[in-house]
N, C-alpha and C positions, 0 to 999 in steps of 0.2 A: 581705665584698668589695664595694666603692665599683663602681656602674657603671661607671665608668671603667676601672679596675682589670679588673671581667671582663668588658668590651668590648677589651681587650686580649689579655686573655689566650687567649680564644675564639675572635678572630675576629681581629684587625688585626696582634698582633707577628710572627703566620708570613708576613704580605705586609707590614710595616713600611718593610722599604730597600728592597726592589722598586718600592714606592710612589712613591718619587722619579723614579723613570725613568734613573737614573746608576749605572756603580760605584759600589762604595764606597770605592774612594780616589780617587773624583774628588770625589766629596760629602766627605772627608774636606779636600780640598786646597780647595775653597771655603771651610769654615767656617772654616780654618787665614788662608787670605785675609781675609776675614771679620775675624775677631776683632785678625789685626793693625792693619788698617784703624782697628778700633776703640779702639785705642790699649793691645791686653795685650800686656806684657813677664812673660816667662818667665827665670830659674828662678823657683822659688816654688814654694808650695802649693794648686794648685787646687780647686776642688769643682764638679763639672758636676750639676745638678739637674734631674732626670728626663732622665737622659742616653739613655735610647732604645740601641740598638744599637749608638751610640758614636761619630759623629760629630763631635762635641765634645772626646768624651774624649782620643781620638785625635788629634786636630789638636793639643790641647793638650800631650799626652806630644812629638810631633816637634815642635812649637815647642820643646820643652825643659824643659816642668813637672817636677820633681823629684817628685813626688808628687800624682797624679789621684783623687780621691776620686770613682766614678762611683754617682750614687743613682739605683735605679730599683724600681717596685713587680711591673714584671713581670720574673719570673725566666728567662722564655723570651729576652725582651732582652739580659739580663746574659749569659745565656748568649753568645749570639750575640756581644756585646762583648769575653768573655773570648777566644775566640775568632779576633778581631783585632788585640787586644794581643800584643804585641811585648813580652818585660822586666818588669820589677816597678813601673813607674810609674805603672800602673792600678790598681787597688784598687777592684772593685765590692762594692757594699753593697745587699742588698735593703732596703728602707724608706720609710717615707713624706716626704715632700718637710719637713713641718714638724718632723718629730724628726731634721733631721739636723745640728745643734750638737751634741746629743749621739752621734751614728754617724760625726763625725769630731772626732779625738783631737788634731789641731796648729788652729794658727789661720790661716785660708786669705787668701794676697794674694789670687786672684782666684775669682770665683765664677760662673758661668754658669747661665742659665737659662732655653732655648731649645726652638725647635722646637714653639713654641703651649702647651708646658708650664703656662704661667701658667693657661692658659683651663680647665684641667683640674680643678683646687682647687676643692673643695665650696663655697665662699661667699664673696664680697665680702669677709668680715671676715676670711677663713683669707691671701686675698692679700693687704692689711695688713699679717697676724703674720707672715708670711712675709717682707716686707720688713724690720718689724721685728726679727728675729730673724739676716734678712741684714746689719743694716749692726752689730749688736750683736757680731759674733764676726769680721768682716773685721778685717783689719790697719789699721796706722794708715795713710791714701790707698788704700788695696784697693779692687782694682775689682768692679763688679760689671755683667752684660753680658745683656740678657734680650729674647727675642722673643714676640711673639704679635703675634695677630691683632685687631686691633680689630673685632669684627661688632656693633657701632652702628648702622650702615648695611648689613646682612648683604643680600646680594641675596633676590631677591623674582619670583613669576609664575617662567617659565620659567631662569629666570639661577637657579634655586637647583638645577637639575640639573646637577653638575659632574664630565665624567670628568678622573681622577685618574691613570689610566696604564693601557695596554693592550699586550697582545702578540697571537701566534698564537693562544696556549691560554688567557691569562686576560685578565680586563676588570675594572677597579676602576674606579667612582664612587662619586660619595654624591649625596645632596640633604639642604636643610637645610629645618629646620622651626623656627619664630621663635615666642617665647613673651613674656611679662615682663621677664624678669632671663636669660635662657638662650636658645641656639639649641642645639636638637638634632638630633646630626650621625650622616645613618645611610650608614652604611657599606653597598656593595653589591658582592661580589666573582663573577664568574662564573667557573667555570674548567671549560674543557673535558676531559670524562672520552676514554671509550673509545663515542666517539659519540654525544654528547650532551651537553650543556652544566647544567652544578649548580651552583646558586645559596646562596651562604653569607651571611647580611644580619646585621646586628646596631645597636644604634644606641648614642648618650651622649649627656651632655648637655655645653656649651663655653658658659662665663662672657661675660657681654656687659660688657666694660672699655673703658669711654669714656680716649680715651688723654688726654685732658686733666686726667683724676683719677688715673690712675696715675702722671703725673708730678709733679702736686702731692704723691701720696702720700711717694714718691720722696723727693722733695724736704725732706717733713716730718719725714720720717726722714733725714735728716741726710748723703742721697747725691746729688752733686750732680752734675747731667747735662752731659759733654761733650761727647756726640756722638750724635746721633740718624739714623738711615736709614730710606729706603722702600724694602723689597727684593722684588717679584714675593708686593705687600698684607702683605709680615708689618714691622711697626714694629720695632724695631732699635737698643736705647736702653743706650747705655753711662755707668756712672756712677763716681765716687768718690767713698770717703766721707771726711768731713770731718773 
């Protein structure tokens, strides 16, 4: 199991959509905004890549996708996704982000790949193959639609303690810690028991992707960028392929 993998699984999927500070059909009706914005048309066959709780998946079936292929490595998410889904237009798959040409069976107009997703990928060279491999099995014009964070410039000194979402009884932040090639992002959730407050911590590590290379990369591979957004730091780059 990939730090990533059980930094999720341990610690972050049971506070995952809470995280947000919104329902989740409000966080659903954003990304469903979102992605119109970004120029997807629906029916079609989609694929949402590290789909998380389902966000995506979801926006994607009521836009009208005929078929959602949602991939994710934590099973506790899928869970939670199944969950949400409405109808057979969701289709979760446990799996990893790069074997999934072969964990989806039709060939997909549009593909998503959101929610700092990207940053999560063991190496510089995996998100590469990863595009590679996206614009090799899209449709002829299939879009493809991806966020993350650029931490190039990751905050520094006291700016890298950041709360993330609080209530009555729980308190999530993190702080980062900046390296080489990596920042690693630790997770600090507090949750009040029965008089007294317990501390659950865990950390990962999140890929430093200069966005000027990722859309050259982008580009190399033969998807060509129509629309780009800055949405509350996350980059927001819609593509077709050629």
């Amino acid at each position: 199991m990939s730090n990533v993998q059980q930094h999720y699984e341990t610690l972050l999927a049971d506070h995952y959509t809470w995280m947000f500070g919104m329902p989740f059909k409000d966080k659903v009706a954003e990304q469903a905004e979102l992605l119109s914005e970004a120029g997807i048309k629906v029916p079609g066959v989609a694929v949402d890549l590290g789909c998380g709780s389902g966000f995506q998946s979801v926006a994607l079936a009521k836009m009208g996708a005929d078929k959602v292929y949602a991939i994710d490595t934590s099973e506790k998410l899928l869970s939670e996704l199944n969950g949400h889904s409405n109808g057979p237009a969701i289709k979760t798959i446990c799996g990893n982000l790069l074997d999934f040409p072969s964990l989806v069976p039709e060939k997909p107009d549009t593909i998503v790949c959101m929610g700092d997703t990207l940053t999560h990928l063991p190496t510089c060279e995996a998100v590469s193959e990863l595009f590679r491999r996206v614009s090799s099995v899209l449709s002829n014009c299939g879009r493809f639609v991806l966020s993350y964070r650029d931490l190039t410039n990751s905050p520094s000194g006291l700016d890298r303690f950041i709360l993330l979402n609080s209530s009555r009884d729980k308190i999530m932040s993190c702080f980062l810690e900046r390296f080489d090639d990596v920042v690693r992002v630790h997770d600090l959730i507090y949750i009040r028991g029965e008089g007294e407050w317990k501390l659950l911590k865990s950390a990962y590590p999140k890929l430093i992707l200069p966005l000027n290379e990722i859309k050259q990369e982008l580009n190399d591979r033969g998807l060509k960028l129509y629309f780009e957004k800055n949405q509350r730091g996350m980059n927001i780059l819609a593509l077709q392929r050629e």
